[in-house]
C-alpha positions as CSV (number, residue, x, y, z in Angstrom):
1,X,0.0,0.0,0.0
2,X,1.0,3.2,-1.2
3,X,1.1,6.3,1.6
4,X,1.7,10.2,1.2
5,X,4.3,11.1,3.1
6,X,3.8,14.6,4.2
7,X,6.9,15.8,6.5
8,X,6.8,16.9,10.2
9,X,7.9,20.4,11.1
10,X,11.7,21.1,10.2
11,X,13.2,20.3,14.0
12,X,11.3,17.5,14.3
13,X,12.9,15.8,10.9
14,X,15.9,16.8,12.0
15,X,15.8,15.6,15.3
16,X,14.5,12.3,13.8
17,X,16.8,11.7,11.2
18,X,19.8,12.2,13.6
19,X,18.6,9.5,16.2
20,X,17.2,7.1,13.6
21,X,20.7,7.2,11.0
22,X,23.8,7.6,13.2
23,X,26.3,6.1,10.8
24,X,24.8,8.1,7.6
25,X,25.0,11.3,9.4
26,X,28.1,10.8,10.3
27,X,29.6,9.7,6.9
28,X,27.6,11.9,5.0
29,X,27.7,15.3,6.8
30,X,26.0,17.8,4.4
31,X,23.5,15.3,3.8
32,X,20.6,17.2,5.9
33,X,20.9,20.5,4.1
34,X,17.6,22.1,2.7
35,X,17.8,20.3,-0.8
36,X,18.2,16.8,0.6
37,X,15.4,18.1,3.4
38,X,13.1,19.1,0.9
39,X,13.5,15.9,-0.8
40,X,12.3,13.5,2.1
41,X,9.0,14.1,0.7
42,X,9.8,11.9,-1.9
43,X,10.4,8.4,-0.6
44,X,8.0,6.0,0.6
45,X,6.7,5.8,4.1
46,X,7.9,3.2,4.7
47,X,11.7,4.2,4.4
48,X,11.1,7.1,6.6
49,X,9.4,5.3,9.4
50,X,11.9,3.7,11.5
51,X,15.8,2.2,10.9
52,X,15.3,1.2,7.8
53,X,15.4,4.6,6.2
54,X,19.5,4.2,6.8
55,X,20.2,1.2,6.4
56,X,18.5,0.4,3.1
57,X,21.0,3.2,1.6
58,X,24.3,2.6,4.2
59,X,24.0,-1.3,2.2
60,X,23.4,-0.1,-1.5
61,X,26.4,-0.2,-3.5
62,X,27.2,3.3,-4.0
63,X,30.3,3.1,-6.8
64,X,27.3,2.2,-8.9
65,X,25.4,5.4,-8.3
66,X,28.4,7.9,-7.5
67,X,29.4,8.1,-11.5
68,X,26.7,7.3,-14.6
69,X,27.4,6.8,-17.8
70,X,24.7,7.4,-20.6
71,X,25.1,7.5,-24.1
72,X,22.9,5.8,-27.3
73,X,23.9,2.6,-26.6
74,X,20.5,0.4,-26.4
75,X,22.1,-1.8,-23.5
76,X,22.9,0.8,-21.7
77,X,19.9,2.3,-21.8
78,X,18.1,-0.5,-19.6
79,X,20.9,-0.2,-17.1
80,X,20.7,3.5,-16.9
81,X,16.3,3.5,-16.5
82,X,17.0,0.7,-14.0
83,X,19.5,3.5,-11.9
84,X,16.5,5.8,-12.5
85,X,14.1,3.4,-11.0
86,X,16.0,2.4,-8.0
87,X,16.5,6.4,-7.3
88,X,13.0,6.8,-7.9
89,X,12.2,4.3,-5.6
90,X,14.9,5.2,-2.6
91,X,15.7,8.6,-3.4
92,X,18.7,8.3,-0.9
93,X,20.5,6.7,-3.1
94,X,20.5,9.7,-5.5
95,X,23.2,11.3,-3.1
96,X,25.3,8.9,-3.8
97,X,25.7,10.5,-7.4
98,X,28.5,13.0,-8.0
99,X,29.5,12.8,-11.2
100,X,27.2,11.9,-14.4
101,X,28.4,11.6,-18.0
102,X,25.8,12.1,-20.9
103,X,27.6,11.1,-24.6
104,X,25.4,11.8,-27.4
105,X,25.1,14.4,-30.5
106,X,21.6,15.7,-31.2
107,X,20.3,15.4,-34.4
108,X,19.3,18.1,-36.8
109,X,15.3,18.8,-36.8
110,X,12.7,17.0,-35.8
111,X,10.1,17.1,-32.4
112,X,9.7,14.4,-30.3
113,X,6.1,12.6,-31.5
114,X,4.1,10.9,-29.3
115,X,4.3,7.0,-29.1
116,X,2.6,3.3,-27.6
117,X,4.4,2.5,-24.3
118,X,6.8,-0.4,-24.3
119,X,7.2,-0.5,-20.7
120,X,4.6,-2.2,-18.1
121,X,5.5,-0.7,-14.5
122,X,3.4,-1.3,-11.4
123,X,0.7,0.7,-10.5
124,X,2.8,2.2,-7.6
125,X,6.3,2.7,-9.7
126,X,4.1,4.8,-12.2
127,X,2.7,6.7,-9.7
128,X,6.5,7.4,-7.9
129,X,7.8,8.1,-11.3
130,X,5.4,10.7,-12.4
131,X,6.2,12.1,-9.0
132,X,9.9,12.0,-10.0
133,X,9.0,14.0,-13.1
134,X,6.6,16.9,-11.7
135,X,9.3,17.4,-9.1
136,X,12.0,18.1,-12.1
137,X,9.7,20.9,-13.1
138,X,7.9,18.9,-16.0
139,X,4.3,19.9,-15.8
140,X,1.2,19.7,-17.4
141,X,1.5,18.8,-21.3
142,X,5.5,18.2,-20.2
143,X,4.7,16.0,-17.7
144,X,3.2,13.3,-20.1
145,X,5.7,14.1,-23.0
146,X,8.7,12.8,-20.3
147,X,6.6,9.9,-19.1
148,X,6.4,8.6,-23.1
149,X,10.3,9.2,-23.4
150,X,10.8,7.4,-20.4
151,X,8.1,4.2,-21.2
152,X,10.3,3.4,-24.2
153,X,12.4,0.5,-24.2
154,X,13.8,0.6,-27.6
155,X,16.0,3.9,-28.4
156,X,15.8,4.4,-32.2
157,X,11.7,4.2,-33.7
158,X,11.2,4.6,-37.2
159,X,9.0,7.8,-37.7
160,X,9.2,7.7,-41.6
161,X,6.6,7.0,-44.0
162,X,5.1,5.5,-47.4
163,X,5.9,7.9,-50.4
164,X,3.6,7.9,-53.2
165,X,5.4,4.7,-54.9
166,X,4.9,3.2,-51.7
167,X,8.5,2.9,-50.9
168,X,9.3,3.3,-47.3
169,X,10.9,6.4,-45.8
170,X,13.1,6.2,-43.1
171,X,13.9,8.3,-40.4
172,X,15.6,7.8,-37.4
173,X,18.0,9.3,-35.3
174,X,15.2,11.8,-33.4
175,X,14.3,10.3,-30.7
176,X,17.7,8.8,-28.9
177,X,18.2,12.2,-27.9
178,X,14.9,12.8,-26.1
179,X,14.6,9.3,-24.6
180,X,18.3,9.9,-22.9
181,X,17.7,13.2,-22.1
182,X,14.5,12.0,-20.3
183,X,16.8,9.7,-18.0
184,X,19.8,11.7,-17.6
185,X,17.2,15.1,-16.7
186,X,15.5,13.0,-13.9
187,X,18.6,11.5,-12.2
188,X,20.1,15.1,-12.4
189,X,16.9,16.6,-10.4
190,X,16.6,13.7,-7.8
191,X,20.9,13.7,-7.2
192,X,21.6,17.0,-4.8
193,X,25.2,16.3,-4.4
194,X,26.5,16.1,-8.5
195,X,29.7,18.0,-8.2
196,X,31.3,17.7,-12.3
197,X,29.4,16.3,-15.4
198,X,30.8,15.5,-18.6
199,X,28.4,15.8,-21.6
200,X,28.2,16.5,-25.6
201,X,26.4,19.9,-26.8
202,X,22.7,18.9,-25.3
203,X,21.0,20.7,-28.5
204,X,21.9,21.0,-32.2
205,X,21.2,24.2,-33.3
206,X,21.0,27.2,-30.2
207,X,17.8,28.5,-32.4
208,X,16.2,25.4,-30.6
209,X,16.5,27.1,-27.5
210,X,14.5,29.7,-28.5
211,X,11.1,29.1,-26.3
212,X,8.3,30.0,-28.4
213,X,10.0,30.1,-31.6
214,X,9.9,28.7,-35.1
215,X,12.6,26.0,-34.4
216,X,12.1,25.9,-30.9
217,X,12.7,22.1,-29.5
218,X,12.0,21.0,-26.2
219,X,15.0,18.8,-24.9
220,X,14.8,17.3,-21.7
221,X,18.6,17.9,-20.2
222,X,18.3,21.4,-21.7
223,X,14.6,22.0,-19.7
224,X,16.2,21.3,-16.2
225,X,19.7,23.0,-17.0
226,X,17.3,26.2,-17.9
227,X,15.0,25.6,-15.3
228,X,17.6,25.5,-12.8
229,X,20.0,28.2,-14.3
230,X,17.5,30.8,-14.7
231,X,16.6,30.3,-11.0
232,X,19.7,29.4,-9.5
233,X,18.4,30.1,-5.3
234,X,15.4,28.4,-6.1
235,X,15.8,25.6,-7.3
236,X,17.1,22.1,-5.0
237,X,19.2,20.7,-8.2
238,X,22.5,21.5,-9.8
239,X,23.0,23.4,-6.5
240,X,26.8,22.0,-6.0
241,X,27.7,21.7,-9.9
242,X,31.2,23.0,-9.9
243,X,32.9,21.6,-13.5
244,X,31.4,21.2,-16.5
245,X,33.6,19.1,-19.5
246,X,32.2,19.8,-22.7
247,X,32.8,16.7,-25.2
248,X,33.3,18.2,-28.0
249,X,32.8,15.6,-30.7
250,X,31.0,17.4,-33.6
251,X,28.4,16.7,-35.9
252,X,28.6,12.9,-35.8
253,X,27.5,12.5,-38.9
254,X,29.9,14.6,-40.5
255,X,32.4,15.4,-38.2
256,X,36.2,14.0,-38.6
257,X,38.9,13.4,-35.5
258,X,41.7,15.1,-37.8
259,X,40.1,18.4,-37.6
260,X,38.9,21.3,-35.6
261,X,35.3,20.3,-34.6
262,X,32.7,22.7,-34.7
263,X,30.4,23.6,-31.1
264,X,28.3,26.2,-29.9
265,X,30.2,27.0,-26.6
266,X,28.7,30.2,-25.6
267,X,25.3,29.1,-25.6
268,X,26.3,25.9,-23.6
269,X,27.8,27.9,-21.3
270,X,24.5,29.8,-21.4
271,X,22.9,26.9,-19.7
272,X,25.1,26.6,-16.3
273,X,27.1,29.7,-16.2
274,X,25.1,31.4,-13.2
275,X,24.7,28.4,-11.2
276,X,25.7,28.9,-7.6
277,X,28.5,26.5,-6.9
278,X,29.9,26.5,-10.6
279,X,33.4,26.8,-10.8
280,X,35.3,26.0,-14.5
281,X,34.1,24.4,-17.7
282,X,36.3,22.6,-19.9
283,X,36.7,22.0,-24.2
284,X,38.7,20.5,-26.4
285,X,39.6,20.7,-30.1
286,X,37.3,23.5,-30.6
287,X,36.3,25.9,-33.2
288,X,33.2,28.4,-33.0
289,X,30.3,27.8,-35.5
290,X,30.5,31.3,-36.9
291,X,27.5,30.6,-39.3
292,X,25.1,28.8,-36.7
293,X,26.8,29.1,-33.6
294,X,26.1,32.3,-30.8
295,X,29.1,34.9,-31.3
296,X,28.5,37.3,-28.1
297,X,27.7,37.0,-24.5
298,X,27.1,39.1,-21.4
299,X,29.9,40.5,-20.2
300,X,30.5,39.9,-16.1
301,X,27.3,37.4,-16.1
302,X,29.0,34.2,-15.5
303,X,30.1,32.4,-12.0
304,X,32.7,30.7,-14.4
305,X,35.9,31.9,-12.8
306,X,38.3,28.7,-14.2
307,X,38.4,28.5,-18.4
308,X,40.2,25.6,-19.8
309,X,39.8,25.7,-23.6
310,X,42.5,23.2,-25.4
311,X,44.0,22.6,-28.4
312,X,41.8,24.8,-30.2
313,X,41.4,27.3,-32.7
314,X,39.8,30.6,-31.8
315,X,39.4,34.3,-33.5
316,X,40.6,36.6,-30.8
317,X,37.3,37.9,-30.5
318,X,35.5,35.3,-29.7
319,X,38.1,34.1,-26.7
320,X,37.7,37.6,-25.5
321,X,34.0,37.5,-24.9
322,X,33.7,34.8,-23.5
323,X,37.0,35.6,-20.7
324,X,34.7,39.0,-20.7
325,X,31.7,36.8,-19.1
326,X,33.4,35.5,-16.4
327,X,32.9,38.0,-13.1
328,X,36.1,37.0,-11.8
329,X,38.6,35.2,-13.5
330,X,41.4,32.9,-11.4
331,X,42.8,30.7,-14.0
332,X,42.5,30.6,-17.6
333,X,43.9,28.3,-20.3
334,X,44.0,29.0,-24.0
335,X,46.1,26.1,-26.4
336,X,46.1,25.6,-30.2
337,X,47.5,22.5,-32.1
338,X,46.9,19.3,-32.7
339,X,44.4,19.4,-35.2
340,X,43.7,20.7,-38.8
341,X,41.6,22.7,-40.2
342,X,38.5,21.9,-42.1
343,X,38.7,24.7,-44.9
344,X,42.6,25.1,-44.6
345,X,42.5,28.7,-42.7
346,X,43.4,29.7,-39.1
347,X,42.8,32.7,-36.8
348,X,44.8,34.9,-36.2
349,X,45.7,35.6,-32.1
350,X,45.6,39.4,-30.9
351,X,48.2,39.5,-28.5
352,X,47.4,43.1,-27.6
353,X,43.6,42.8,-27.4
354,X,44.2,39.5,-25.2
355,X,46.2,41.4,-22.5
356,X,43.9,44.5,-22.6
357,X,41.0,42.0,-21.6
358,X,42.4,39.8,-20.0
359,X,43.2,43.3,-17.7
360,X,40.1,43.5,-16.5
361,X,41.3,40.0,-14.1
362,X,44.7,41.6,-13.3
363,X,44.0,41.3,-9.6
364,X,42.3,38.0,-9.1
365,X,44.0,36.1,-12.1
366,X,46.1,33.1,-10.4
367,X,47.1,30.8,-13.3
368,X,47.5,32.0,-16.7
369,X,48.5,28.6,-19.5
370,X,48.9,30.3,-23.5
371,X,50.0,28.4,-26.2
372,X,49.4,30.4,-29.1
373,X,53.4,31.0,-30.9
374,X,51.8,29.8,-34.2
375,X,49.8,32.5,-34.9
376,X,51.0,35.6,-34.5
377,X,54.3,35.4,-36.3
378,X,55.8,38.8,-35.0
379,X,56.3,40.7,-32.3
380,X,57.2,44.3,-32.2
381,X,61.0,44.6,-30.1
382,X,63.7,46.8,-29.6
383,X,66.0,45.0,-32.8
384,X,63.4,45.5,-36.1
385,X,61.4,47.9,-34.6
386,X,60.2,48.5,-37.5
387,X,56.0,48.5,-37.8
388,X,56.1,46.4,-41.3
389,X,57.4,43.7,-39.4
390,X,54.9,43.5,-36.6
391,X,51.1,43.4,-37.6
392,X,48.1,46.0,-37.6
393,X,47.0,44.5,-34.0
394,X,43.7,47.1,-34.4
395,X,42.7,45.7,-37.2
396,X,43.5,41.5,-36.8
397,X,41.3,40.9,-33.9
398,X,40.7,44.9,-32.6
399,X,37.8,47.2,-33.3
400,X,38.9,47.5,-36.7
401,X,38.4,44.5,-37.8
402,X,34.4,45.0,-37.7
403,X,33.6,46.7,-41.4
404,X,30.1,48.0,-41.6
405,X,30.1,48.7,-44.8
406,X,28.3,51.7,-45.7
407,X,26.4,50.8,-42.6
408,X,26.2,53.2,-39.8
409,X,27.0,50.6,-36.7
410,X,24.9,53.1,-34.5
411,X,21.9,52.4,-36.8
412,X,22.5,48.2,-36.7
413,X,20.7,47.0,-34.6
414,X,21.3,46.1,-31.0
415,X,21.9,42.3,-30.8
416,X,24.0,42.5,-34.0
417,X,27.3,40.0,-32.7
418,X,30.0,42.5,-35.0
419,X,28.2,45.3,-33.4
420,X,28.5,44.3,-30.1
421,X,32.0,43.0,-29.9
422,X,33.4,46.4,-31.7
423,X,31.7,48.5,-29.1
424,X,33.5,45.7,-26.7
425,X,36.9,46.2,-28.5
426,X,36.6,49.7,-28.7
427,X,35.7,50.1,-25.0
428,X,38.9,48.1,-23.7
429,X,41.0,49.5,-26.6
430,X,42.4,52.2,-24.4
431,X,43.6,49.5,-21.7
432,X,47.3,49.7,-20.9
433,X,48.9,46.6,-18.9
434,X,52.1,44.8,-18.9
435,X,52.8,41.2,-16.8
436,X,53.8,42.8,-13.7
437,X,50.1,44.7,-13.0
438,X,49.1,40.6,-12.8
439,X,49.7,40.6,-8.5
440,X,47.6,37.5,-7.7
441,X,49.5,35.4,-10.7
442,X,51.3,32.1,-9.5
443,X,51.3,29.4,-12.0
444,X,52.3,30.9,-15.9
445,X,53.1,28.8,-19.3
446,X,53.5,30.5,-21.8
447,X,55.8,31.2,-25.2
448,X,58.7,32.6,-25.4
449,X,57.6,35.6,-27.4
450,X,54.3,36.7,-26.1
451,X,56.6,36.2,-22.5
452,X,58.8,38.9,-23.5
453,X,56.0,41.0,-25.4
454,X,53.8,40.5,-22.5
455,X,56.9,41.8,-20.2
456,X,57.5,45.1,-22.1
457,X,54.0,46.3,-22.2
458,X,51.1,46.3,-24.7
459,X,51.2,50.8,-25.6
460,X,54.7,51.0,-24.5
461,X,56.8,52.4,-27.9
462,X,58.6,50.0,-29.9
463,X,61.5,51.4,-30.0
464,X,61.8,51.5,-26.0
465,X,60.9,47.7,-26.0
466,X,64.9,47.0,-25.5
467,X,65.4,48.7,-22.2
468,X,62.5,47.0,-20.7
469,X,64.2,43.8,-18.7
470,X,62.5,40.7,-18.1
471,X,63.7,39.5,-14.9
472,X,62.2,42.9,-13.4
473,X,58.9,42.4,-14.9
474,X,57.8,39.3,-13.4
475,X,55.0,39.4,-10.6
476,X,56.1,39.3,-7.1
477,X,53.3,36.6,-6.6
478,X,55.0,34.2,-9.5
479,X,55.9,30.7,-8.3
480,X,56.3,28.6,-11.3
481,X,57.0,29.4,-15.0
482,X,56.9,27.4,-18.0
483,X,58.7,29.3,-20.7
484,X,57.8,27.4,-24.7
485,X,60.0,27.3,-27.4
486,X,62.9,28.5,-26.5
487,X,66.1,27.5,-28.1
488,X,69.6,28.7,-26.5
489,X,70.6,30.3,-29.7
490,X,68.0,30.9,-31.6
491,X,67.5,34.5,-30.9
492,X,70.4,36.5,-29.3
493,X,67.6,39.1,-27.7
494,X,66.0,35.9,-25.9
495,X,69.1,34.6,-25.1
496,X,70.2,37.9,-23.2
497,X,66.8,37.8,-21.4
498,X,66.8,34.6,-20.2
499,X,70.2,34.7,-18.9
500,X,69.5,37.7,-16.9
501,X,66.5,35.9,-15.4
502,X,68.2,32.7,-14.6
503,X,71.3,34.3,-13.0
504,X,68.6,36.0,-10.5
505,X,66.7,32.7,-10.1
506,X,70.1,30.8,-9.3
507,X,70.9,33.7,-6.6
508,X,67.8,33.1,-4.7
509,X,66.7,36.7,-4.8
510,X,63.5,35.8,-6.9
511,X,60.3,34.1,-5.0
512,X,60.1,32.2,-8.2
513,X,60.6,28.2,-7.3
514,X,60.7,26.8,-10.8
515,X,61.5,27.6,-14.1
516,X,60.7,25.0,-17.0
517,X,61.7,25.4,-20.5
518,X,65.1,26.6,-20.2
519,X,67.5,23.7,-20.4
520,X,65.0,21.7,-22.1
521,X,62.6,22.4,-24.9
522,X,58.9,22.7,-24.5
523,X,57.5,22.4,-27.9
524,X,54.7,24.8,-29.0
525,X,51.3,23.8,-30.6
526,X,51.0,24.0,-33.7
527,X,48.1,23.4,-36.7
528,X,48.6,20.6,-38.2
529,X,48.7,21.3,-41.8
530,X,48.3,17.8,-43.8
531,X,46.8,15.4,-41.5
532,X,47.0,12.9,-44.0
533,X,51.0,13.0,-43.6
534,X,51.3,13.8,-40.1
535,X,48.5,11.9,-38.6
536,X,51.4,10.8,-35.3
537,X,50.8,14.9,-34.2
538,X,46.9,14.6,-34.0
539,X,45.7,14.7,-30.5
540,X,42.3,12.6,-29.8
541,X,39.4,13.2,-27.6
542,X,40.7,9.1,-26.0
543,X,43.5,11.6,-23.7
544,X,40.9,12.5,-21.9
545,X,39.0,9.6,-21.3
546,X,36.4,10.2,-24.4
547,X,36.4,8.7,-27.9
548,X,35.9,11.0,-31.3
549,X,33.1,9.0,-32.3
């Protein structure tokens, strides 16, 4: 027999749960904050009315709930709804989950339609999992659609049709996303204590996310990210999120590992960047969608404060926005290399519009990792100092690289991207900062020749570059340095520089307690060119843990 559990007065739960659960108080202490209170109302009676309640979870095997795995796989879609279920059923055993991983590409177009159920639950697990799914935030209409996701035991349903020859149509690939999403969103609102998730781009297209619109889709993961994002003190879920890894595998029908894959970063990050507890976000082999993809964001909107973005290949502008969206910045991480790309062309890196706004952090950034020595080619020193050797830095990734045409940009209109990052460019443009203003940095890798750029000073005259000496440009707060390409020999002016700073590193007068890079070489990134003939330098998605296809 089913019973409603409706919950005593707050001190009285507490009181209760302390005497009743010793051992799962004291391994778990967080576990009676507000969320996990709230959600008491969710379990059976009968697990709330005497030892049982702690016991039934203290005996569950938790290394089978702490990290889940979904993807399109149609086994592993009957052990994923069976995790669902037994969550459903014991909520406890949903704080046992801190870490889910959700592994599939969306397809292009197409709603979810409405189809037979396969499954045959009880009376009483129906009525728990509708219960599941109104407390996720799916109600009304919603509320049925997820139910149908979730009553499918097969993944892939044929939704084509007869044309007029009678030949059959197919069509598949529509709804794997929706009946995964459907599982992954309902362990994600029942599992308080999720700290990092790992997950492919949840939609295809961000026009999708568009509520009320022409293209507009309604994806399950992307509902409760929304839901909870959008709300972020009212909501019990995604309350301790602090990393987000985005896989970045592409179009999967298209896509190929020897190349720069395409993704719609900024309006992922739109979906978890003002969650309370969120830290740092993660990509790999990443290029924007300039045609499809979101190109501006809100600047000092995000909780982001750590920005990992590897072996990738970004237009300055772009990589400014989004370090422009992050409140506070403490540790940032910008590499190119190891990949090719898809129509043979590269962007070009700003060096001077990075450390203008990058400025804006120069107090709170702690860990600084650059890899960018194949694009520019030049820096402006003290030996050319001549301007035809170094490039037009205003117009490669400044404000002057917006052309309006015969346009008037004050008469675009507002939510025009060029527009917006030229008034950005433009507003930062004035910015002066060297490497010393950086007071909270400890941790920097970087190349040899953005080190010694960065040193000197981005307004600073060329020609006065030469008396501007490393070793005294350094933060005081610098621990540990990681100096790239640098070859004793290569270039005399390098040479003198990083002479002068290991002689005061060898003295002991520096707080600096490594230097890397020096005695050996640290190779740069660099684009791959022909991946067909240098297929050994392609890095894979598999370093990390996550296969290209």
């Amino acid at each position: 027999m089913l019973f409603t559990f409706r919950p005593p007065p707050l001190g009285s739960v507490m009181k209760s749960v302390r005497c009743r659960t010793p051992g799962l108080y004291q391994r778990f202490p967080n576990l009676l904050s507000n969320s996990v209170l709230r959600s008491l109302s969710d379990c059976h009676a009968s697990e709330l009315s005497g030892p049982s309640f702690g016991r039934s979870c203290e005996k569950a095997d938790r290394e089978a709930y702490r990290k889940i795995f979904i993807n399109d796989d149609q086994h592993n879609l009957e052990h994923t709804f069976q995790l669902l279920m037994d969550i459903v059923k014991r909520p406890c055993l949903g704080h046992f989950v801190e870490r889910i991983e959700y592994v599939l590409t969306p397809s292009d177009g197409g709603d979810y339609p409405e189809l037979p159920y396969q499954r045959n639950l009880s009376a009483d697990d129906m009525h728990l999992l509708r219960r599941a799914v109104q407390n996720a935030g799916f109600l009304g209409n919603k509320e049925e659609r997820i139910i149908n996701m979730l009553m499918q035991t097969k993944l892939d349903h044929d939704l084509g049709y007869n044309n007029p020859d009678g030949c059959r149509v197919w069509r598949f690939g529509i709804t794997p996303t929706y009946i995964t999403q459907a599982i992954v969103a309902l362990i994600v609102s029942m599992s308080p204590n999720i700290e990092t998730m790992a997950m492919t781009q949840p939609f295809y297209h961000y026009s999708e996310l568009e509520e009320e619109g022409e293209w507009a889709r309604e994806l399950p993961l992307v509902q409760v990210f929304r839901s909870a994002n959008s709300r972020p003190e009212g909501t019990r879920f995604l309350q301790k999120l602090r990393e987000v890894y985005l896989i970045n595998r592409g179009d999967c029908y298209t896509s190929d590992s020897r190349f720069y894959m395409q993704a719609d970063l900024i309006a992922c990050l739109e979906l978890f960047n003002k969650l309370p507890s969120i830290e740092s976000f993660g990509i790999d082999v990443f290029e924007p969608d300039e045609n499809n993809g979101k190109q501006t964001c809100e600047q000092a909107s995000s909780n982001i404060s750590k920005i990992k973005i590897n072996h990738s290949s970004l237009p300055s502008s772009y990589l400014l926005c989004v370090m422009a969206s992050s409140k506070t910045l403490t540790e940032l991480q910008y590499t190119l290399g190891g990949r090719a790309s898809l129509d043979g062309g590269y962007h070009m890196f700003n060096p001077k519009a990075f450390i203008k706004g990058l400025s804006a952090h120069k107090k709170t950034l702690q860990v600084l990792d650059i890899d960018t020595e194949d694009f520019p080619w030049k820096y402006p020193d003290a030996v050319t100092s001549q301007h035809s050797y170094s490039t037009d830095w205003e117009k490669y990734g400044g404000p002057g690289e917006f052309e309006f045409d015969a346009y008037d940009p004050d008469e675009l209109g507002e939510d025009d991207p060029d527009l917006k990052m030229h008034r950005y460019l433009t507003s930062i443009w004035d910015r002066d900062a060297s490497l010393k203003d950086f007071v909270a940095l400890e941790e920097l890798r970087i190349g040899i020749g953005f080190l010694i750029y960065f040193a000197q000073g981005v307004e600073i005259d060329d020609a006065k570059r030469g008396s501007v000496r490393l070793v005294d440009s350094l933060p005081d707060s610098l621990e540990y340095l990681s100096i790239r390409g640098y070859k004793r020999g290569a270039n005399e002016a390098h040479d003198k520089e990083v002479a002068a700073l290991m002689a005061q590193f060898d003295s002991g007068s520096l707080r600096l307690k490594e230097i890397k890079g020096v005695n050996e070489i640290i190779p740069n990134g660099y684009h791959i060119e022909n991946p067909d003939e240098n297929d050994h330098l392609l890095w894979s998605l598999e370093e990390v843990g996550f296969s290209d296809y």
